[in-house]
Backbone bond lengths (Angstrom), bond angles and torsions (degrees), N, CA, C in turn:
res aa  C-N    CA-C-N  psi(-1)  N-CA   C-N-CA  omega(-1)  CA-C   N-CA-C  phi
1 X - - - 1.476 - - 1.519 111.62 -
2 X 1.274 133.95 -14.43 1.202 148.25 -126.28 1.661 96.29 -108.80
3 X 1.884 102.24 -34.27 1.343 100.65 -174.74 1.872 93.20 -123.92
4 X 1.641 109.08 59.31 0.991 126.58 171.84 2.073 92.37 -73.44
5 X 1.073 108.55 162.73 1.535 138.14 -156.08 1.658 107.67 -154.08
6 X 1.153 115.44 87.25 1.790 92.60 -174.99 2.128 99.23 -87.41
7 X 1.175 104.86 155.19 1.056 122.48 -170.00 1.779 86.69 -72.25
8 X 1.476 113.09 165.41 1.708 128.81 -169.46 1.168 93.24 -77.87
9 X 1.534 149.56 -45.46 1.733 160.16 160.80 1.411 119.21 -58.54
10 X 1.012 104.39 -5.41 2.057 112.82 -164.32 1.538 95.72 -51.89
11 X 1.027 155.07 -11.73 1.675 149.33 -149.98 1.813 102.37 -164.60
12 X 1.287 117.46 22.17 1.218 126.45 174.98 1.577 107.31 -52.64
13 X 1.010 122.74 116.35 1.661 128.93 156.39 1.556 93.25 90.22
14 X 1.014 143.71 -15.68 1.270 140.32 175.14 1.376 114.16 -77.76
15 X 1.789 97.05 130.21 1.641 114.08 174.81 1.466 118.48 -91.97
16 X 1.159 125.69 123.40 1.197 140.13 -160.50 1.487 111.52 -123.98
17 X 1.135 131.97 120.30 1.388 155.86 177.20 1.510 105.50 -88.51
18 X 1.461 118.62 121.97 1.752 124.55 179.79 1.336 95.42 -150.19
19 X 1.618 99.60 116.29 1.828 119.22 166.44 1.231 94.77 -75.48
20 X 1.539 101.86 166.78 1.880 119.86 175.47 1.595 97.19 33.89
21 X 1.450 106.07 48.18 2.011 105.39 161.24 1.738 109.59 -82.10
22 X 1.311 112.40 7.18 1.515 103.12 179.43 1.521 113.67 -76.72
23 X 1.347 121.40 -24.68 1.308 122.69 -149.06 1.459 113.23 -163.48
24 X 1.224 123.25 149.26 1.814 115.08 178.74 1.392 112.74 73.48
25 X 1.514 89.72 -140.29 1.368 101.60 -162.51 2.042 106.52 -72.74
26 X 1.813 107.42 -42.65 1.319 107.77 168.72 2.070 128.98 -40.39
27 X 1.478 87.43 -25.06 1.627 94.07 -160.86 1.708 85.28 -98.39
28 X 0.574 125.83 -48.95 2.097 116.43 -179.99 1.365 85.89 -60.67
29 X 0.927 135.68 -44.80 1.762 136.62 -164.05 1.422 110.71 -65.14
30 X 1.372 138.25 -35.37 1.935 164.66 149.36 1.474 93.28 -60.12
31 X 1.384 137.73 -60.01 1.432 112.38 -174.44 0.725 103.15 -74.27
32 X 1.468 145.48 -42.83 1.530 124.59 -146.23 1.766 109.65 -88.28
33 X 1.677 109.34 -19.00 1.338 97.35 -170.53 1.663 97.26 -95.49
34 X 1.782 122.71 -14.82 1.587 101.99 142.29 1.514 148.11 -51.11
35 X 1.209 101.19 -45.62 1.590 114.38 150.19 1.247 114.37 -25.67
36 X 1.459 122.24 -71.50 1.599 131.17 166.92 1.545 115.18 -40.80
37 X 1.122 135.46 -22.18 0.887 113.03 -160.99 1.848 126.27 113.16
38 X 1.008 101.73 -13.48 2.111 124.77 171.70 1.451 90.70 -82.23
39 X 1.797 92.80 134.99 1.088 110.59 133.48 1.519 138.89 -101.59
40 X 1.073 124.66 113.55 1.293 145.88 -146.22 1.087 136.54 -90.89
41 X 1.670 141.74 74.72 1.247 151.28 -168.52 1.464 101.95 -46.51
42 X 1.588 133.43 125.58 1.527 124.85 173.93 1.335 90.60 -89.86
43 X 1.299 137.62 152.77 1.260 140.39 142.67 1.243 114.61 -120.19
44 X 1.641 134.28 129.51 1.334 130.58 167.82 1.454 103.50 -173.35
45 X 1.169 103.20 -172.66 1.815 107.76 -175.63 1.322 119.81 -82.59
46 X 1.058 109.55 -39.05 1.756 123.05 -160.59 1.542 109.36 -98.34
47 X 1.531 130.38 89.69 1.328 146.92 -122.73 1.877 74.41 -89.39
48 X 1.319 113.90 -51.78 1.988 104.96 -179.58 1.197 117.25 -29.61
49 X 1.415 111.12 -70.54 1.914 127.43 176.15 1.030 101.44 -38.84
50 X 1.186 138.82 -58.76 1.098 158.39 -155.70 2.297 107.45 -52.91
51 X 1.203 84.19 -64.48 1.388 125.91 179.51 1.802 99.16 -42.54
52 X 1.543 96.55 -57.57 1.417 120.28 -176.89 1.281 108.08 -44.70
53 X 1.121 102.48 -63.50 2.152 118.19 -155.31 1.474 77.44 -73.13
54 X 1.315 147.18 -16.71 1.611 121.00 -159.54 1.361 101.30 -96.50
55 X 1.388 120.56 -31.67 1.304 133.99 -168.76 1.121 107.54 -78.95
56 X 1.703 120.17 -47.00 1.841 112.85 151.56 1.310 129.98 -31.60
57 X 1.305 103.19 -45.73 1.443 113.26 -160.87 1.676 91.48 -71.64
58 X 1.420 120.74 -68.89 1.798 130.16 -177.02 1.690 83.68 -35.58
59 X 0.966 145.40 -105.26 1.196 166.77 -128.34 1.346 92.18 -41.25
60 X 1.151 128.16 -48.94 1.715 125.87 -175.73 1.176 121.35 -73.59
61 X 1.461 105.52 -15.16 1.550 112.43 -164.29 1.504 124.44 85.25
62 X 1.323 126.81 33.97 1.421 127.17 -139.95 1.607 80.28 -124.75
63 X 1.313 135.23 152.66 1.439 158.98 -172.94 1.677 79.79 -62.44
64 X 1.464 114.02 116.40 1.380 153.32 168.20 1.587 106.13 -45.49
65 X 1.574 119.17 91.91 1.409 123.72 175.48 1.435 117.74 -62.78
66 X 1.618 124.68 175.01 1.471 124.38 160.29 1.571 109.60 -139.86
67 X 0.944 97.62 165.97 2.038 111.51 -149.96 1.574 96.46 -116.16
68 X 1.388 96.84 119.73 1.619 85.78 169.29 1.956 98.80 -133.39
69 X 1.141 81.61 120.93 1.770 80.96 177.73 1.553 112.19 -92.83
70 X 1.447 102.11 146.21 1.446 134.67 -168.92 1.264 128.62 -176.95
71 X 1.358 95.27 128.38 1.511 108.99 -163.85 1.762 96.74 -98.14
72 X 1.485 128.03 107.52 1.599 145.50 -161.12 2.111 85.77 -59.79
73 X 1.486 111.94 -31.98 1.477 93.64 -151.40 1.793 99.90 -92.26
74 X 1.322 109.26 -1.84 1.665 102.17 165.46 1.586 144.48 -136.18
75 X 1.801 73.35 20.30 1.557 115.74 -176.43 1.279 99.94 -61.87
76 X 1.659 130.82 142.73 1.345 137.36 177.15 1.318 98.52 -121.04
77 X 1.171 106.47 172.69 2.016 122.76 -166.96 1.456 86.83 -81.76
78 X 0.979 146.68 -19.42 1.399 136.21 176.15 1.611 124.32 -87.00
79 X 1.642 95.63 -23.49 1.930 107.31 168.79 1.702 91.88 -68.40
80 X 1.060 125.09 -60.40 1.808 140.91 -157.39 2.042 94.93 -62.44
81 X 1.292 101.37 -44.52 1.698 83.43 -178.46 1.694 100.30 -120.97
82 X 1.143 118.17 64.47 1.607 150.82 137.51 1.795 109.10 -106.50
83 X 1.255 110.95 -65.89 1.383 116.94 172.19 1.562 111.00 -33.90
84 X 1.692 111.38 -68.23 1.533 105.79 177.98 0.716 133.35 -59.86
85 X 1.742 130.26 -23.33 1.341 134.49 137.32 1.259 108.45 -16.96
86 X 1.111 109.63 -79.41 1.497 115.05 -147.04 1.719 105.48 -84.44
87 X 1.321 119.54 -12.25 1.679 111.24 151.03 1.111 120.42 -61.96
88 X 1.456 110.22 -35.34 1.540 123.97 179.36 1.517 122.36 -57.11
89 X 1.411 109.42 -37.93 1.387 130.19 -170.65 1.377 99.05 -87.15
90 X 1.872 120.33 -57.69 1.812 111.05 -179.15 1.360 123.30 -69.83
91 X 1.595 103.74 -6.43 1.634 94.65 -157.56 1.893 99.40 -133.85
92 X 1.279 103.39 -26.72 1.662 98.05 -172.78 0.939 111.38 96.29
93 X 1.690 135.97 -34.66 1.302 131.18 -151.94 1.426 102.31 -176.94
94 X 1.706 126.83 148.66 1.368 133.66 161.31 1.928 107.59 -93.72
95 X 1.030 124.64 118.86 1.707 117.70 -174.53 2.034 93.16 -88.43
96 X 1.284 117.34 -46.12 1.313 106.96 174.20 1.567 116.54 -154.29
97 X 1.485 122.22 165.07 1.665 116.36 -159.14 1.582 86.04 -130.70
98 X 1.420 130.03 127.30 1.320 115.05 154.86 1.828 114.20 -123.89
99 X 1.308 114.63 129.72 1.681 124.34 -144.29 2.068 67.38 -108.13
100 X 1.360 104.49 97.06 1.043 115.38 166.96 2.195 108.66 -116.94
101 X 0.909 118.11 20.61 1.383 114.42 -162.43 1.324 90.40 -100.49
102 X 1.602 128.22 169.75 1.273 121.85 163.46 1.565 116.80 -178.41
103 X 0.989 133.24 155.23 1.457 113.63 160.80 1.501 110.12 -133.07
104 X 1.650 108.61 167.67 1.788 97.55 -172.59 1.533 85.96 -104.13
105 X 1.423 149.65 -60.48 1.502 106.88 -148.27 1.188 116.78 122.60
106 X 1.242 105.05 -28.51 1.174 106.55 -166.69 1.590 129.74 99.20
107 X 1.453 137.74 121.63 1.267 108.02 166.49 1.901 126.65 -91.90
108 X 0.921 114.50 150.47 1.237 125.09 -165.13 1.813 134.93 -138.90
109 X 1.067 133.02 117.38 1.899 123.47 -177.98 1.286 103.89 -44.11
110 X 1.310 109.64 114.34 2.033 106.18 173.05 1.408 107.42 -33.94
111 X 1.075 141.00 -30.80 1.586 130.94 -172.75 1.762 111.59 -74.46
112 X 1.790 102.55 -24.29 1.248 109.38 172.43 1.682 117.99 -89.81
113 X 0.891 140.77 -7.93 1.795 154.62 -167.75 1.184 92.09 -57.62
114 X 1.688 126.99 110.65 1.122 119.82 173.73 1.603 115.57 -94.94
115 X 1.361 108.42 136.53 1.504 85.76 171.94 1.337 162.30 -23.71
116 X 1.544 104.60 -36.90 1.234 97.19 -171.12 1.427 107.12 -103.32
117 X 1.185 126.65 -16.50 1.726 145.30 152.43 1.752 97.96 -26.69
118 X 1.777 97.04 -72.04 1.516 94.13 -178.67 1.514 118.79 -58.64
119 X 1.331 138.29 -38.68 1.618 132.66 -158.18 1.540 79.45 -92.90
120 X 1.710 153.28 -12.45 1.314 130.22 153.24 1.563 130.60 -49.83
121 X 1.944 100.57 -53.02 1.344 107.72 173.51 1.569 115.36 -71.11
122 X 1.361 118.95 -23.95 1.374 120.05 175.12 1.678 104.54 -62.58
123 X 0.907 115.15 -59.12 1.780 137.09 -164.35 1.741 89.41 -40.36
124 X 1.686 117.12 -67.86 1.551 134.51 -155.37 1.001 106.51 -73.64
125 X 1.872 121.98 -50.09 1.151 90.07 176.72 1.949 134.12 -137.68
126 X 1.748 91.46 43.06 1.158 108.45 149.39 1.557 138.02 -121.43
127 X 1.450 108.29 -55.84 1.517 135.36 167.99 2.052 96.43 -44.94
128 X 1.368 129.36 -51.37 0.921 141.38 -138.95 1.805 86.08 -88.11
129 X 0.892 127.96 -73.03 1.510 146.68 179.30 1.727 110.33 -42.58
130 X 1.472 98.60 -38.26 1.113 107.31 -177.03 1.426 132.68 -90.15
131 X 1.355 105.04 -20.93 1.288 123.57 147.54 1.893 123.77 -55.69
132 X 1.019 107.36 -38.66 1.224 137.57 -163.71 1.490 107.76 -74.66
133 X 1.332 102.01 -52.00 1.509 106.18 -173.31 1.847 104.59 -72.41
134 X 1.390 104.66 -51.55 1.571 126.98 153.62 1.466 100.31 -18.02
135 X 0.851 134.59 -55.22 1.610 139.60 -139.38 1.672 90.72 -109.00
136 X 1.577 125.23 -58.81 1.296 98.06 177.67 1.498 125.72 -113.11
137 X 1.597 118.25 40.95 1.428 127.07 130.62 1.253 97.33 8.99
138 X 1.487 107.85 -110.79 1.594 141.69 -152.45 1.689 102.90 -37.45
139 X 1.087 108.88 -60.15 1.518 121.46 160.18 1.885 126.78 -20.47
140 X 1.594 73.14 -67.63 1.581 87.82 164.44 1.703 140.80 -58.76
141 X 1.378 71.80 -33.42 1.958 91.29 174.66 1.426 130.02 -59.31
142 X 1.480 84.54 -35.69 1.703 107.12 165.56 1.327 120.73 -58.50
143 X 1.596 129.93 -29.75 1.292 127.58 -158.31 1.900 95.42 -89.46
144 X 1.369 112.90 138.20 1.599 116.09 156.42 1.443 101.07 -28.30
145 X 1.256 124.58 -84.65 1.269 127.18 -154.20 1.754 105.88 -124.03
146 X 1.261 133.70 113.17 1.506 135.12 167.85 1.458 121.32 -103.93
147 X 1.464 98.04 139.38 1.160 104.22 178.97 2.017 142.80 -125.18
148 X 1.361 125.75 62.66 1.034 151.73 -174.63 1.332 114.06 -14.40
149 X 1.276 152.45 124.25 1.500 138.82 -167.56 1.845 97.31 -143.64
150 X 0.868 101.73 130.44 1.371 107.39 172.93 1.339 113.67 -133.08
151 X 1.861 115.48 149.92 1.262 99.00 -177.06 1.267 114.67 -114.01
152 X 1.401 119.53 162.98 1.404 127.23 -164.05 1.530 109.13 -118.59
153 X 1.651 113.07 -168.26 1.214 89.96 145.13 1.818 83.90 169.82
154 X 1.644 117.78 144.50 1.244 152.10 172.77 1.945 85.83 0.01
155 X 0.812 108.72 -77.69 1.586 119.77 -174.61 1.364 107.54 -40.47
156 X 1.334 134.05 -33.10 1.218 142.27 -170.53 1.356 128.61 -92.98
157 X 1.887 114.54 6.24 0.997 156.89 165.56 1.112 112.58 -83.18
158 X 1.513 108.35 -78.26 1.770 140.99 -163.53 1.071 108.12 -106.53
159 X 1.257 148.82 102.59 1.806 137.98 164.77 1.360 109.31 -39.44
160 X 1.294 113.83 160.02 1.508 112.94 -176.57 1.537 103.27 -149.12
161 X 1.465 124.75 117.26 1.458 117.21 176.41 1.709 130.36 -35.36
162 X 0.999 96.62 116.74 1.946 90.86 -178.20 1.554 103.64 99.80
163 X 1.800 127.81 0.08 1.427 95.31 -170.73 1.773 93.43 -132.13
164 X 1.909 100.10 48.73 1.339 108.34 171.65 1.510 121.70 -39.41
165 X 0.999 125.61 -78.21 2.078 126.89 -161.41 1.855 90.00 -61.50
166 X 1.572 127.19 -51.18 1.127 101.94 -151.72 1.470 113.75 -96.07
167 X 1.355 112.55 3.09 1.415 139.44 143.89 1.861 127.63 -33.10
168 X 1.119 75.10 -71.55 1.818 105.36 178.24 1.232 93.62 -72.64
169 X 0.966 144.23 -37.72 1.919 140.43 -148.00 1.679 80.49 -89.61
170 X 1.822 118.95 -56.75 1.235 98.45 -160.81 1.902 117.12 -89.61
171 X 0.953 123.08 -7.66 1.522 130.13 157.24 1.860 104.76 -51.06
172 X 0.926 104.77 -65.76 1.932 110.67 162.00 0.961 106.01 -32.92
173 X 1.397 125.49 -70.81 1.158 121.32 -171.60 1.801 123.29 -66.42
174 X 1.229 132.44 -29.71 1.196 122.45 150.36 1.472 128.97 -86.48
175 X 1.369 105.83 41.78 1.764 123.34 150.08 1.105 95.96 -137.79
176 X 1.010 130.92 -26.65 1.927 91.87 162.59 1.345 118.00 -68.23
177 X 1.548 102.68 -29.59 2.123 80.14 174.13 1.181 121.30 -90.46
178 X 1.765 114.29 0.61 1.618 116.48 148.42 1.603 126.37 -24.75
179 X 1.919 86.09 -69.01 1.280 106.25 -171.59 1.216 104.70 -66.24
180 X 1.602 129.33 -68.92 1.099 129.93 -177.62 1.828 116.38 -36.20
181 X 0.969 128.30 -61.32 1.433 135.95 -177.23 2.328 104.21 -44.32
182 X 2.125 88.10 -44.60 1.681 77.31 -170.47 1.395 98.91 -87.97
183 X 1.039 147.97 -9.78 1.836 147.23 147.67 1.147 110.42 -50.00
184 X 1.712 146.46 -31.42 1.396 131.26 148.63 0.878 128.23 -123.93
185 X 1.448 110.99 59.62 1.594 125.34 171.72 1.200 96.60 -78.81
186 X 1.514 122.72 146.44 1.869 127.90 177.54 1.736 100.80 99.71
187 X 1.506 110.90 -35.29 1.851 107.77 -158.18 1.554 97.92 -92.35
188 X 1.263 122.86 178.67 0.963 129.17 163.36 2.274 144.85 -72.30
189 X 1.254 75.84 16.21 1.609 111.31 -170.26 1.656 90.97 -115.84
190 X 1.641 118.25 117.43 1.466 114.19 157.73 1.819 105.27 -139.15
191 X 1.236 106.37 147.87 1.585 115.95 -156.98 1.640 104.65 -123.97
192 X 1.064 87.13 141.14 1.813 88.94 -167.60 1.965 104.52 -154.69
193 X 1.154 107.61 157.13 1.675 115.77 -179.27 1.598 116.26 -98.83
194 X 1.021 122.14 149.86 1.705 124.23 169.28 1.461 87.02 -129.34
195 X 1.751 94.86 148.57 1.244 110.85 179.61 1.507 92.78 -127.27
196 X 1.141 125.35 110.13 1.654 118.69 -165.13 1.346 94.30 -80.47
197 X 1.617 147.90 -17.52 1.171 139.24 -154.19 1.900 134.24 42.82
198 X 0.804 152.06 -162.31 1.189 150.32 -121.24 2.049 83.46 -117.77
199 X 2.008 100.29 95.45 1.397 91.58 -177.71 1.615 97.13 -128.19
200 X 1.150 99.69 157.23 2.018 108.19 165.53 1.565 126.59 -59.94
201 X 1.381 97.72 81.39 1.699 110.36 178.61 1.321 97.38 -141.91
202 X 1.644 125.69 172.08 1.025 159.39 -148.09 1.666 101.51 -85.89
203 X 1.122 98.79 -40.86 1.567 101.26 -170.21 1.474 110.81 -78.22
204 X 1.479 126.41 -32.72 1.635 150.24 -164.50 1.721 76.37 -74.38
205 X 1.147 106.40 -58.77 1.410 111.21 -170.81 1.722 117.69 -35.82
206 X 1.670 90.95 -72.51 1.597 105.79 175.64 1.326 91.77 -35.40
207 X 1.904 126.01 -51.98 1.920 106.65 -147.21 1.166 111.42 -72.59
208 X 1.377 125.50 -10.49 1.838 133.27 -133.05 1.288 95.01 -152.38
209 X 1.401 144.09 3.39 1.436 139.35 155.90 1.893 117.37 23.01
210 X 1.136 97.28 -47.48 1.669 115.81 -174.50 1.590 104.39 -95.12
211 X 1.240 128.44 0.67 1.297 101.49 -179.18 1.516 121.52 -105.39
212 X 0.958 127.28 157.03 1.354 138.02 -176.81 2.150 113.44 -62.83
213 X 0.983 122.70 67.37 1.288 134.07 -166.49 1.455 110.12 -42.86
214 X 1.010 126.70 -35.13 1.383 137.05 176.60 1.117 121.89 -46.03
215 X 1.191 104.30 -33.90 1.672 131.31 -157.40 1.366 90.90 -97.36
216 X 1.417 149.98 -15.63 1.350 150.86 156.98 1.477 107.32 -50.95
217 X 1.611 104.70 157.45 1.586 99.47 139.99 1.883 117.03 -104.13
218 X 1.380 96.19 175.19 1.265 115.70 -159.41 1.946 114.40 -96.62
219 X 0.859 86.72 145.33 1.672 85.15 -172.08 1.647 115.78 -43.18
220 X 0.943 103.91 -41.53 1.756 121.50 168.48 1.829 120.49 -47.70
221 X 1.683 110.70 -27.26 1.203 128.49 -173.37 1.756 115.79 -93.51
222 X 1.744 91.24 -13.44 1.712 100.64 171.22 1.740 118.02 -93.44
223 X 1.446 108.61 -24.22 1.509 121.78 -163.79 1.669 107.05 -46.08
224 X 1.225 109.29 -24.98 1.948 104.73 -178.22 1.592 82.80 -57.84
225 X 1.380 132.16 -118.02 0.931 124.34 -170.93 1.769 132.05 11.57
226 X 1.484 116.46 -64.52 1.085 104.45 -179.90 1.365 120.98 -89.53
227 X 1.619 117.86 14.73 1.542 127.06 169.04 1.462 87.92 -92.54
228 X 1.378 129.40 -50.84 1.579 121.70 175.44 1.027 118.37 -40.36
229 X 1.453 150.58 -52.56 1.146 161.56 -153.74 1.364 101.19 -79.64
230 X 1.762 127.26 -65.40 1.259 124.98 -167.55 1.265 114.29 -86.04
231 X 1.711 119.57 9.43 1.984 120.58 -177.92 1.510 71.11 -94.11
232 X 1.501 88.46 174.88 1.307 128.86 167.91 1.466 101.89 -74.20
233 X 0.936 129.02 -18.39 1.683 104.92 -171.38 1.670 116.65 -72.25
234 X 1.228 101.11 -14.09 1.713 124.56 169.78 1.482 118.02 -60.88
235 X 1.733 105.39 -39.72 1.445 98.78 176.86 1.685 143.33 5.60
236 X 1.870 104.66 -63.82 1.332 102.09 146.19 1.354 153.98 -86.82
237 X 1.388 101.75 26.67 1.786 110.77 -174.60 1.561 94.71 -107.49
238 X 1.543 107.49 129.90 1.256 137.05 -158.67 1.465 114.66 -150.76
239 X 1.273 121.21 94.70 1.553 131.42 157.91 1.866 89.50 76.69
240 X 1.050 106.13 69.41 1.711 120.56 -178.49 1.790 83.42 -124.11
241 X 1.422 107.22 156.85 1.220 143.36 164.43 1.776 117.34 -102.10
242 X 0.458 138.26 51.24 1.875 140.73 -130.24 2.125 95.72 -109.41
243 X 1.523 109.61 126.74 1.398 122.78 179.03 1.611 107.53 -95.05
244 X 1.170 98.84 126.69 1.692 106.64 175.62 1.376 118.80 -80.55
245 X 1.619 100.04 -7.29 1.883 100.58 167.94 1.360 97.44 -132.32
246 X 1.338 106.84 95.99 1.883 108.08 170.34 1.230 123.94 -58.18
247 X 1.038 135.82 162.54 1.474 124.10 -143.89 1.756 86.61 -116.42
């Protein structure tokens, strides 16, 4: 899979939903599955970024995205199923959702974890996603084939001292797409995790202050994977945990 190749059409006519598309790993994640052929819902907070990735996208000639801004940490179940409404109404159908947005929190000594730090990272990037997916189900049902992406990450495996809230947020998060994946196994909806591993973004940054960034790879160097996930050639991958840098 590793020296997966997606074909130049692989995501043709398919609408695709990407949290945190302003920046990082979300915004290589909006071009590249325009490139393919998706048209591409941006979702994120910061209506500029936002602005950005759309104007890339027009500029190439790539199937014409739409921007919906939202901030994951004060979003209510009623912002999340207004939205699907209204995918429902422009588009007919969601073809795939990837809950790429996130924040860490900060790291901190469990004795130091302040409350409201934790019910932030809890809020963004579980409660928030999870609502979300909740909300556009119905959406989803509509598409031939859907495809659910959630993100993971090394920590969310293994606990790691100091990376309490965003730790816990992401262990949650790969059982909910446990559950979720064995609740529509058979349907046309299958849900699966990326663990992008140790990549060059802003946030790696915040965790790793001292490290040499260069020496990363780049959001651009994970995209097989998340073109794998939302083509059809995925069809049978179902409630997988799956690393975008194999070891």
């Amino acid at each position: 899979m590793k020296s997966y190749q997606a074909p130049p059409n692989a995501l043709a006519d398919k609408v695709i939903l990407v949290t945190g598309a302003g920046d990082g790993i979300g915004k290589e994640a909006a071009l590249t599955f325009a490139r393919h052929g998706a048209t591409v819902i941006l979702l994120g907070k910061t209506t500029a970024k936002l602005t950005a990735v759309y104007d890339a996208i027009c500029a190439q000639g790539w199937p014409e995205p739409a921007i919906v801004p939202l901030d994951l940490k004060g979003a209510s179940q009623k912002n999340y199923q207004d939205m699907a409404a209204t995918i429902a109404s422009e588009f007919g159908r969601l073809d795939g959702l990837l809950h790429n947005a996130g924040i860490l929190g900060g790291l901190a000594p469990f004795e130091h974890i302040k409350a409201d730090i934790w019910q932030d990272v809890l809020q963004v990037n579980l409660t928030g996603p999870m609502l979300m997916t909740q909300a556009l189900m119905p959406v989803l049902r509509k598409a031939p084939h859907a495809s659910v992406v959630f993100t993971s990450s090394g920590v969310g495996r293994q606990g790691r001292a100091y990376w309490g809230s965003y730790a816990v947020s992401k262990f949650a998060t790969e059982g909910l797409m446990q559950t979720l994946a064995d609740e529509y196994a058979g349907s046309n909806i299958r849900v699966n995790c990326i663990n992008p591993g140790a990549t060059r973004t802003s946030m790696r940054a915040r965790a790793y202050p001292a490290e040499n960034a260069q020496q990363l790879k780049t959001p651009a160097d994970l995209m097989w994977l998340y073109l794998y996930l939302m083509a059809d050639d995925s069809l049978d991958v179902n409630g997988q945990s799956l690393d975008a840098q194999p070891k």
